[in-house]
N, C-alpha and C positions, 0 to 999 in steps of 0.2 A: 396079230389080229388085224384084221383087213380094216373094218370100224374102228380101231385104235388110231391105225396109219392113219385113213381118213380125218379123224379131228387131229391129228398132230399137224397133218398138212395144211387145215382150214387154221388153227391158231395159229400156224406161221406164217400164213399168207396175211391175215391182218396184223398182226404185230410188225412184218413187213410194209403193209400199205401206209401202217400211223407211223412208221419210223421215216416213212419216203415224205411226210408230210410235214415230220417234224426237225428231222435233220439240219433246214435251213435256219431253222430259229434257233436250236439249241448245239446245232453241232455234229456230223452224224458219228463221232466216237465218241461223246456224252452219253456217259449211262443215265441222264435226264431224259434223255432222246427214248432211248429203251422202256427207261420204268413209266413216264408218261405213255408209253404203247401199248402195256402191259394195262394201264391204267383206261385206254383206249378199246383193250380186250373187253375188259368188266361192262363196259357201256353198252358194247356193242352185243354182248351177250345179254346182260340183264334186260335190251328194251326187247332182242329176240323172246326173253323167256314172260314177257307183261302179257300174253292171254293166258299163259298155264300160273301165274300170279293170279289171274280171275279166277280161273277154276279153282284155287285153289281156296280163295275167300270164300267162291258159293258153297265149295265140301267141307269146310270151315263151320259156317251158317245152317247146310244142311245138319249136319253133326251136332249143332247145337240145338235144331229144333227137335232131332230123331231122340234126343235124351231121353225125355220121360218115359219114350215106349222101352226102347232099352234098359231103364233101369227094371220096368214089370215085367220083362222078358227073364232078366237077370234070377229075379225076386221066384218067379214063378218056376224056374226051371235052375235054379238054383244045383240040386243035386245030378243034374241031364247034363253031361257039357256039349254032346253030341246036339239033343235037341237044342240048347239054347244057339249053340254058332250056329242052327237051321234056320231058327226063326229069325234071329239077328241078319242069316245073307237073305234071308226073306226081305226083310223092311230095307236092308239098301238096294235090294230090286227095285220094290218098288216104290220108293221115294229118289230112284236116282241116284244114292249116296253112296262114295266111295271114300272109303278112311284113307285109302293109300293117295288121294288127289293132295292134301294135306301138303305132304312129303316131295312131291312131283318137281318145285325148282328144287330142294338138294338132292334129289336123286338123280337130274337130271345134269345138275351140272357137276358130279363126282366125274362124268369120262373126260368132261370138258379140265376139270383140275387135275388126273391125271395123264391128257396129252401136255398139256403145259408145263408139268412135272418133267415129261418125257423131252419137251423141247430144252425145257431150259440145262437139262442136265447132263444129255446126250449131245443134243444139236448144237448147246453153245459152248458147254462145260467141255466139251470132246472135240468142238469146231467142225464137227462131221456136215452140220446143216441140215436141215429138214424140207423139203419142198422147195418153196420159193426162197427160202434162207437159205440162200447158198455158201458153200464153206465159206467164200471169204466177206460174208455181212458176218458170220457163226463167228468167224474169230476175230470180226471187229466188238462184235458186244461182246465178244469173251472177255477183250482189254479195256471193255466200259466198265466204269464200277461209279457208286455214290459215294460222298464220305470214305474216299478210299479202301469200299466194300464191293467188288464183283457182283451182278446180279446172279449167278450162280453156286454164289458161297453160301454154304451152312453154318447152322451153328458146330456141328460137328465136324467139317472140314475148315475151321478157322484156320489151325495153323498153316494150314497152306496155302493161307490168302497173303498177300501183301501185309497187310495189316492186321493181325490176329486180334487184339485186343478191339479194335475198332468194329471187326465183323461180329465178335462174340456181343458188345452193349448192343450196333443195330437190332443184331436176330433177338434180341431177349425185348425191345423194346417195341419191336413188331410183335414176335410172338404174346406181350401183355396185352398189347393194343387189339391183335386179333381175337384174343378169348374175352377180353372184356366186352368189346363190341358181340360178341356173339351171345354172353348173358347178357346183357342189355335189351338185346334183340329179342328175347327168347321172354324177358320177366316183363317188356312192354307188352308181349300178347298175353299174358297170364294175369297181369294188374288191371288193365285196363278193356280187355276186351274176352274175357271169360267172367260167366256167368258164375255167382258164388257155389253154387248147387250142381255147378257141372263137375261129375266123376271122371271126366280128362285131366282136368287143370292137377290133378295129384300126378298123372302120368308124366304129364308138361312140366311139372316143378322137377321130376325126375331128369329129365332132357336138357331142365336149363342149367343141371349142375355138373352133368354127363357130357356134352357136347363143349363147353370153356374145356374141360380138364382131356380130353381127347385131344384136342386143338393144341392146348399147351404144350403137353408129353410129343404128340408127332413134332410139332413147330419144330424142334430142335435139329430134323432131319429135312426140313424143308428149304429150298432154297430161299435168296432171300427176293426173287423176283413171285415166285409160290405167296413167301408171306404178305407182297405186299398186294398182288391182285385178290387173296381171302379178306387183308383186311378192308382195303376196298369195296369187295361184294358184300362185306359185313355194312358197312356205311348207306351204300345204297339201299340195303334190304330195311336199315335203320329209316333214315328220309322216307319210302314208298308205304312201308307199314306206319310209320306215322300218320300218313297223309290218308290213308284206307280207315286206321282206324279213329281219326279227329272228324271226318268225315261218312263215313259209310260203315258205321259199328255194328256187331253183332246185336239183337234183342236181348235186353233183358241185363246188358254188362252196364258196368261204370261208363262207358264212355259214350253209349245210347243218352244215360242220363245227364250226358253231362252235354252232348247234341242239345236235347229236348230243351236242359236251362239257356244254352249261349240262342238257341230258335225262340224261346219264348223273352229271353231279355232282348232280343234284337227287334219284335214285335213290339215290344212294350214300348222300345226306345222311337219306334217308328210313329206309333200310335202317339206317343208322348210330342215328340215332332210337327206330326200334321195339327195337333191341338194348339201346340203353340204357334200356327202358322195361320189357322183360325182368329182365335184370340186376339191375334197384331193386327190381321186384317179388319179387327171389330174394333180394335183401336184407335188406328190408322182413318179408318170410314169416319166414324165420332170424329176425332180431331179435325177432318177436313170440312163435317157442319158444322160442326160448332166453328172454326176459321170462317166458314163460308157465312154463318150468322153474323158472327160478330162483326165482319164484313159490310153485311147487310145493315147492321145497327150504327156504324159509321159513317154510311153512306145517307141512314137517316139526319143522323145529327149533324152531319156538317154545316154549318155554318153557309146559308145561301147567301150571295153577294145582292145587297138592296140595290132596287131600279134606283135610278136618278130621274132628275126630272129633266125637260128639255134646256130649260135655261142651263141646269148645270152640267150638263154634257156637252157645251158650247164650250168653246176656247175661253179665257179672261180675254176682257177688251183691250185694244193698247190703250196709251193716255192721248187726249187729244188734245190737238196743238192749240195755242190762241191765238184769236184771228189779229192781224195788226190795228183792226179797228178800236179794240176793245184792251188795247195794252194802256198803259197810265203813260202820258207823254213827259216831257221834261220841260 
């Protein structure tokens, strides 16, 4: 498929550029060199996919407000299935709303995981090369591995890795780490940012027990360069939906109210602040009259130095001699 080739070629051509960047630091037959590239892949994808992450929050938000009509569409057309899916693509006409936007980064990057699938296992695992990974980079990462693990070994082709037992703990401890981050991922948007009354979140608890346990069962065929760019993307997805929903929550979830308390204790603490900063200054004012009185009342009472008079402000006299006339003779 012509679109397959095309992203086989575009992921080899970046895992190439981060390995031409990294080589110097770590070595360019280090499978550090590699799995940091790989690691480089995930970035450079995830920041391409941050507007269709918007989209995907405002079909999120739309979805949650469109509920209640949805539910009396449900209610009222109950026994219609035809008519209800009418009135239902009716109101995402026209409120905009698409349930499939939701879905949009994993849907979109399933081609992106399966050309990387393609490269790692063809292009490096066969040393054929893909695009710009020409055979002899293809069968340099061939002889890259971590923990004396290939980035193209399985859990299923351990034994014919180097080190069997070593491939089999890595792949089992990616593959825990990728399903676990991926319920994590799945029960943060259902705890904290679904509304208790919304008739998804039963859908979504479906998904968050469905999608770890798919991940797990495949993992075991996945390379182990596969597992570590999913768990990866799982990490990031973790960090970004934090930060959307600490910040930028749906209406009406736990984590709106829990916005509204840290907004209204952060006013308090403001408000409580500028009072205290009043208050000093009304202290601060006092203290400096009352100094400046007591000042005043000091300057009253001191002790003023008394005039003298002109005689006493004159020198003492010396003694004066006796004249010879008047000395007693002998």
């Amino acid at each position: 498929m012509f679109l397959l080739e095309w992203l086989e070629a575009a992921v080899a051509w970046i895992l190439v550029a981060f390995h031409t960047i990294l080589a110097p630091i770590f070595g360019a037959e280090s499978g550090w060199s590699w799995v940091l590239s790989i690691v480089g892949l995930v970035v450079v994808i995830r920041i391409a996919l941050i507007p269709l992450f918007v989209k995907q929050i405002n079909a999120q938000r739309g979805m949650q407000l469109i509920q209640p009509k949805i539910k009396e569409i449900q209610k009222k057309y109950a026994g219609d299935r035809e008519k209800q899916s009418a009135e239902m693509m009716k109101i995402y006409k026209e409120t905009g709303t698409n349930p499939l936007a939701s879905c949009l980064p994993i849907i979109l990057q399933a081609p992106i995981f399966f050309a990387l699938f393609r490269v790692l296992q063809y292009g490096i695992a066969m040393e054929e090369g893909v695009g710009p990974l020409t055979p002899e980079l293809a069968a340099q990462a061939h002889d890259a591995s971590i923990f004396g693990v290939p980035i193209y070994a399985t859990f299923a082709n351990a034994d014919e890795t180097p080190y069997p037992t070593n491939t089999r703990i890595l792949c089992v401890v990616l593959i825990i780490t990728m399903s676990a981050t991926t319920f994590i991922t799945q029960r943060q948007l259902i705890v904290k940012n679904s509304a208790p009354n919304n008739p998804m979140v039963k859908q979504q608890k479906i998904l968050m027990y469905i999608f770890p346990l798919i991940f797990a069962i495949g993992g075991f065929n996945f390379p182990i360069g596969v597992l570590i760019y999913w768990t990866t993307t799982n990490l990031w997805s973790m960090g970004q939906q934090f930060y959307v929903i600490r910040n930028n929550p749906q209406p009406g979830t736990p984590a709106a109210k829990a916005l509204e308390e840290r907004k209204k204790a952060k006013a308090a603490a403001k408000a409580a602040k500028a009072d205290g900063t009043v208050v000093q200054g009304e202290v601060v004012a006092s203290e400096t009259a009352e100094t400046s009185t007591n000042k005043g009342v000091t300057v009253q009472n001191r002790q003023q130095p008394k005039r003298q008079s002109k005689s006493k402000r004159q020198s003492p006299k010396q003694p004066t001699k006796k004249s010879p006339g008047n000395s007693t003779g002998g």
